[in-house]
C-alpha positions in Angstrom: 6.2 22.7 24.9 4.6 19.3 24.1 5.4 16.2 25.5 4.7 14.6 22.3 6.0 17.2 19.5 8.8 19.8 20.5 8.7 23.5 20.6 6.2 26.1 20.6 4.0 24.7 18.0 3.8 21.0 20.0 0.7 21.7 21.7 -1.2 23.0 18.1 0.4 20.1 16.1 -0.7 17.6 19.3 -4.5 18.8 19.1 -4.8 18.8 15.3 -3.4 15.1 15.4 -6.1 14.2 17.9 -8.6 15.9 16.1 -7.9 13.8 12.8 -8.2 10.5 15.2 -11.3 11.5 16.1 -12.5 11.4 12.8 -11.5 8.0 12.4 -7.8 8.5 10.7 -5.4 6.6 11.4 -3.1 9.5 11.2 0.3 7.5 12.3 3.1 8.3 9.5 1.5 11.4 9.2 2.3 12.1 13.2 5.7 11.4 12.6 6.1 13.2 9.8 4.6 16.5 11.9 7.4 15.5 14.5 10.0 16.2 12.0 8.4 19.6 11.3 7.9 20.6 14.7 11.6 20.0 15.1 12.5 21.8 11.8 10.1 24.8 13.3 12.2 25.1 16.5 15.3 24.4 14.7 14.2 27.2 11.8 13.9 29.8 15.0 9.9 29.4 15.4 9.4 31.1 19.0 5.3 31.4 18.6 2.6 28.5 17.8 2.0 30.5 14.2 3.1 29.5 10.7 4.9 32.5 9.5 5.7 32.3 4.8 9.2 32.4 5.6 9.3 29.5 7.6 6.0 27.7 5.4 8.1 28.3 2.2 11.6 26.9 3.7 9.6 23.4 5.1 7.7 23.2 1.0 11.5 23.6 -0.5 11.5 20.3 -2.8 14.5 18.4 -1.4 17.4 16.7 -3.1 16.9 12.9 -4.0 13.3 13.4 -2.8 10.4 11.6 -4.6 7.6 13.6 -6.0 5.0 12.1 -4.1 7.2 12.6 -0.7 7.5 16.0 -1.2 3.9 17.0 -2.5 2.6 15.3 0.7 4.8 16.6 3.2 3.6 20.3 1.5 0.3 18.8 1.8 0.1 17.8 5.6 1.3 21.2 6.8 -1.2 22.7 4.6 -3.6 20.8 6.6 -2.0 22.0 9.8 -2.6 25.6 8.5 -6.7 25.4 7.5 -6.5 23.7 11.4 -4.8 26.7 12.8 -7.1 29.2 10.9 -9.9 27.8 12.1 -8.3 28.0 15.7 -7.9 31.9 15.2 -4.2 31.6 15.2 -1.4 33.4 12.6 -0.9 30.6 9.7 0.4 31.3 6.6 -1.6 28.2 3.9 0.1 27.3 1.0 -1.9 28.0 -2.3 -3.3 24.4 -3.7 -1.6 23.2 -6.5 1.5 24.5 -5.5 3.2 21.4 -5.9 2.1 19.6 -9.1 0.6 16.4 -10.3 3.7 14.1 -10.9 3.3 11.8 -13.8 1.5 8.9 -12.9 2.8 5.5 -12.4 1.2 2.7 -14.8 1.4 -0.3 -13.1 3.3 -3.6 -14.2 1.1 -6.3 -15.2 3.6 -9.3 -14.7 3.1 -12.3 -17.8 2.0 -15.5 -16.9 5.8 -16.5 -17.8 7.4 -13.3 -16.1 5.5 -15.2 -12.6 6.8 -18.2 -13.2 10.3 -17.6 -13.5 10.0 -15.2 -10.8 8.3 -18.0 -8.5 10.7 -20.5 -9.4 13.7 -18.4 -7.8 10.9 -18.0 -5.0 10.7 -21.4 -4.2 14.8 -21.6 -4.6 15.5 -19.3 -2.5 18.1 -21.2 0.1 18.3 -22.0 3.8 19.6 -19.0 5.5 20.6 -19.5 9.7 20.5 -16.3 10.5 16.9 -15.9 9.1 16.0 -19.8 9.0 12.5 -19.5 7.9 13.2 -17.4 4.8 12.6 -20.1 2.3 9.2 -20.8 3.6 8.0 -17.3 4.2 9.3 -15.8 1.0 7.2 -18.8 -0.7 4.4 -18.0 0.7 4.0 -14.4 1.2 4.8 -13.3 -2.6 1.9 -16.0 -3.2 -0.6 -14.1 -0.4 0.4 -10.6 -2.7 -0.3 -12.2 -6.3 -3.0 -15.0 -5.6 -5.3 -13.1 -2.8 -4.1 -9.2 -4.4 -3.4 -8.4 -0.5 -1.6 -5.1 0.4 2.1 -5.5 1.7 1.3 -3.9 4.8 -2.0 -6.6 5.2 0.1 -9.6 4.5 2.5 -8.6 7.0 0.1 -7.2 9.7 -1.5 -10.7 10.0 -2.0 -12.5 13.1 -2.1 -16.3 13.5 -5.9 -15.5 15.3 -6.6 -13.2 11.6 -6.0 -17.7 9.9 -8.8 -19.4 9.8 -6.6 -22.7 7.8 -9.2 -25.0 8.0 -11.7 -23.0 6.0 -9.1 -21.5 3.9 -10.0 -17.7 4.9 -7.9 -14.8 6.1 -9.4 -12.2 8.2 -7.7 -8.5 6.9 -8.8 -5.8 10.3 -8.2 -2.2 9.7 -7.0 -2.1 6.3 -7.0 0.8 4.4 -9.8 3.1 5.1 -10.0 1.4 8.1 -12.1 -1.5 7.1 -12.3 -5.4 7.4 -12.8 -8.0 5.2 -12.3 -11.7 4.5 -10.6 -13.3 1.9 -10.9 -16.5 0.9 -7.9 -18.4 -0.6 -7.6 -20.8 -3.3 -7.1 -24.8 -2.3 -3.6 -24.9 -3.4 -2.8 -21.5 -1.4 -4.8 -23.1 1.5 -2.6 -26.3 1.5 0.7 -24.4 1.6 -0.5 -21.7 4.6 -0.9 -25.2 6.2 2.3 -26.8 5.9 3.6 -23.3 6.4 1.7 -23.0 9.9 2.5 -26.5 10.8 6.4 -25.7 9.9 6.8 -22.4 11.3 3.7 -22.0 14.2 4.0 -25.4 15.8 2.8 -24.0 19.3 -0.2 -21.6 17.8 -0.2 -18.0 19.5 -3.1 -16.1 18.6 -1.4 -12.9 18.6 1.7 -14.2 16.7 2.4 -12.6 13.5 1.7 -14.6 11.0 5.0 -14.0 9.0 8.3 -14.6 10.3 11.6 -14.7 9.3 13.2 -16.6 12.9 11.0 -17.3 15.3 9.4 -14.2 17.3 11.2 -12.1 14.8 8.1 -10.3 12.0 9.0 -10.1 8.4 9.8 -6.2 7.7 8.4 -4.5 4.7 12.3 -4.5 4.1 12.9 -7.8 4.1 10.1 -8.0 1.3 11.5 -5.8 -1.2 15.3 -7.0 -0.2 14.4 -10.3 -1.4 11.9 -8.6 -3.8 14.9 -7.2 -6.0 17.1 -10.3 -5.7 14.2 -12.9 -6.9 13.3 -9.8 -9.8 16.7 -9.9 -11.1 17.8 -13.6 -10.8 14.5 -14.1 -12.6 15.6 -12.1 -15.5 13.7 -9.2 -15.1 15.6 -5.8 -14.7 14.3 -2.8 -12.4 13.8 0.4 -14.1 14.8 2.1 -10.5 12.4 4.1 -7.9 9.0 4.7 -9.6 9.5 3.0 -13.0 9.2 -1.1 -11.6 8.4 -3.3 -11.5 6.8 -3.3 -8.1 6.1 -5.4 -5.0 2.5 -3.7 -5.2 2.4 -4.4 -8.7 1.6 -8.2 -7.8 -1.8 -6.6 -6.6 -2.3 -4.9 -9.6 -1.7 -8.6 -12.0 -4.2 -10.1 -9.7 -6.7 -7.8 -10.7 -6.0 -7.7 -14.0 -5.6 -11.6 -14.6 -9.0 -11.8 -12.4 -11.0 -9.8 -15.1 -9.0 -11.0 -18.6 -10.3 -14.5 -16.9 -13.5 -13.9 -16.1 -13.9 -11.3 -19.8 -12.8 -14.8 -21.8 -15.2 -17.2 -20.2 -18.0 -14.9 -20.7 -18.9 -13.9 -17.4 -21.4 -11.1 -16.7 -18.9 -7.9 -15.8 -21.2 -6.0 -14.2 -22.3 -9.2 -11.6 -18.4 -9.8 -11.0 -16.9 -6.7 -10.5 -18.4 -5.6 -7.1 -17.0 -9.3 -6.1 -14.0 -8.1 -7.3 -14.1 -4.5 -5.4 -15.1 -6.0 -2.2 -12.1 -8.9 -2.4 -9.5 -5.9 -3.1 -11.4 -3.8 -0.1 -12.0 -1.1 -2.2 -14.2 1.6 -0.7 -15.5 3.2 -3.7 -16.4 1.1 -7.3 -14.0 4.0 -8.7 -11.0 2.8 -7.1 -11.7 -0.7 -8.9 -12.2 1.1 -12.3 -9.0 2.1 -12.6 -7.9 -1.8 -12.6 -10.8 -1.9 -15.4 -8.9 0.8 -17.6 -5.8 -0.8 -16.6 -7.1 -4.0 -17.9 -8.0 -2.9 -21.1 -5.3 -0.8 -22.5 -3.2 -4.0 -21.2 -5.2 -6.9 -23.4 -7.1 -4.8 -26.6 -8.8 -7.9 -27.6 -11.5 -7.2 -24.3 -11.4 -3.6 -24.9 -15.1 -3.8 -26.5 -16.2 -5.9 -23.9 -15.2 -3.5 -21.2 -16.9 -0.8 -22.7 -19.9 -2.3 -23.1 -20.2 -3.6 -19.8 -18.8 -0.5 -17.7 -17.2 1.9 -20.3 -19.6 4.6 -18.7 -17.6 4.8 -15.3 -14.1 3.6 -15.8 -11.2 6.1 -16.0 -8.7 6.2 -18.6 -5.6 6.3 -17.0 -4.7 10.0 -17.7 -7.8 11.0 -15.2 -10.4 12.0 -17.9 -13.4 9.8 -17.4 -15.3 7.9 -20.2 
């Protein structure tokens, strides 16, 4: 027994968790998702630390109501727990890769130039709530950190009042994804409304405030974002094709990418000087995972589609994987 996961496997599941920190994972949602496996183990009848088929095959089971990309990671963690356990010497069945397909890829939303503009106007209307009394001023500003700086819901919301540097305009983003840092710089206007907001909202400065609050001491949740996501979508006039179909809160980072390079492609800037500037704003670790906002961009506006190829057709991906 582990004090961390229950029954017999908490003490394998507890190593192999500390073993992927120690490589520098974060490893978080995946710990709690091996909580809820250690539990279905001891619930399933697992009396040993091994990973018998029977019980392997019962956790893989593709659940009702369950997304695709839920389900193929869940089978893909205990997977992971299994190479761990072989190496370890101890009984673990492995599933077979590829025993959960490839689900269909989602193609991102690129939102028009009029689609934000309505959407921003119901934004900025949104009205004075007591229970949550600075929603007005938050929602204004954070859906304007996801579209005009392409930040990450979980960066805009993770930000700390010592992460605002307002004078110069520049947010500090620590331990983003693959655990890297970067600055970003903002845009005047985005600069003059983080400081009315600080001025509204963080009268008495604490560093290690969160940046984003609803009342005061109280953190925006990634909840409240796509609550008030779905209300401002539809009283904008845009409909929501339902989970996985958009459009999407993450989707804002995707249309500043896009609107970034249709910009810079129309007033003749050189591609290949702009486009590490535009991997290292996104904090992109490879300049693959910025090539797929290349493809992206493309398919989206075929007027640039020469352009792009001449300039970096030779590493971006089309969209269905196969590279060009």
């Amino acid at each position: 027994m582990s004090a961390d996961f229950p029954g017999p496997l908490g003490e394998t599941i507890t190593g192999f968790v500390r073993y992927k920190r120690a490589l520098g994972l974060r490893y978080d949602t995946e710990s709690r998702m091996l909580h809820r496996f250690a539990e279905f183990a001891d619930a399933f009848g697992c009396v040993a630390p091994q990973l018998d088929r029977a019980l392997v095959d019962a956790w893989n089971a593709k659940r009702s109501h369950e997304a695709h990309a839920t389900w193929r990671g869940r089978v893909d963690l205990v997977r992971q727990l299994a190479l761990y356990m072989s190496r370890l010497e101890l009984a673990a069945y492995v599933t077979p890769t590829r025993t959960v397909p490839k689900g269909p890829r989602y193609v991102p939303h690129i939102y028009s130039v009029t689609e934000l503009q309505a959407f921003f106007a119901q934004v900025d209307a949104c009205g004075h709530c007591s229970a949550v009394p600075y929603r007005q001023q938050t929602m204004s500003l954070i859906f304007r950190l996801l579209y005009g700086c392409g930040l990450r819901v979980s960066e805009a919301l993770h930000l700390r009042m010592e992460d605002v540097d307002v004078a110069a305009g520049i947010l500090t983003i620590r331990n983003a994804k693959g655990h890297k840092d970067r600055l970003v710089p903002l845009s005047d206007a985005l600069r003059e409304r983080l400081t009315v907001y600080v001025q509204q909202v963080h009268p008495h400065v604490d560093p290690a405030d969160r940046l984003l609050w609803q009342a005061e001491g109280r953190p925006v949740s990634v909840g409240n974002i796509y609550k008030n996501f779905r209300r401002f979508l539809w009283r904008a006039g845009m409909s929501h094709g339902g989970w996985g179909r958009g459009p999407r809160v993450h989707d804002f980072r995707h249309t500043f990418a896009v609107h970034c390079l249709q910009r810079w492609v129309r007033e003749g800037k050189d591609l290949t000087a702009y486009l590490p500037l535009l991997k290292t704003y996104l904090g992109h670790y490879a300049f693959a995972d910025t090539a797929y906002y290349l493809r992206l961009t493309a398919d989206c506006y075929p007027d640039i589609t020469f352009r792009m190829e001449q300039a970096v057709g030779h590493v971006v991906p089309a969209l269905n994987g196969e590279s060009r």
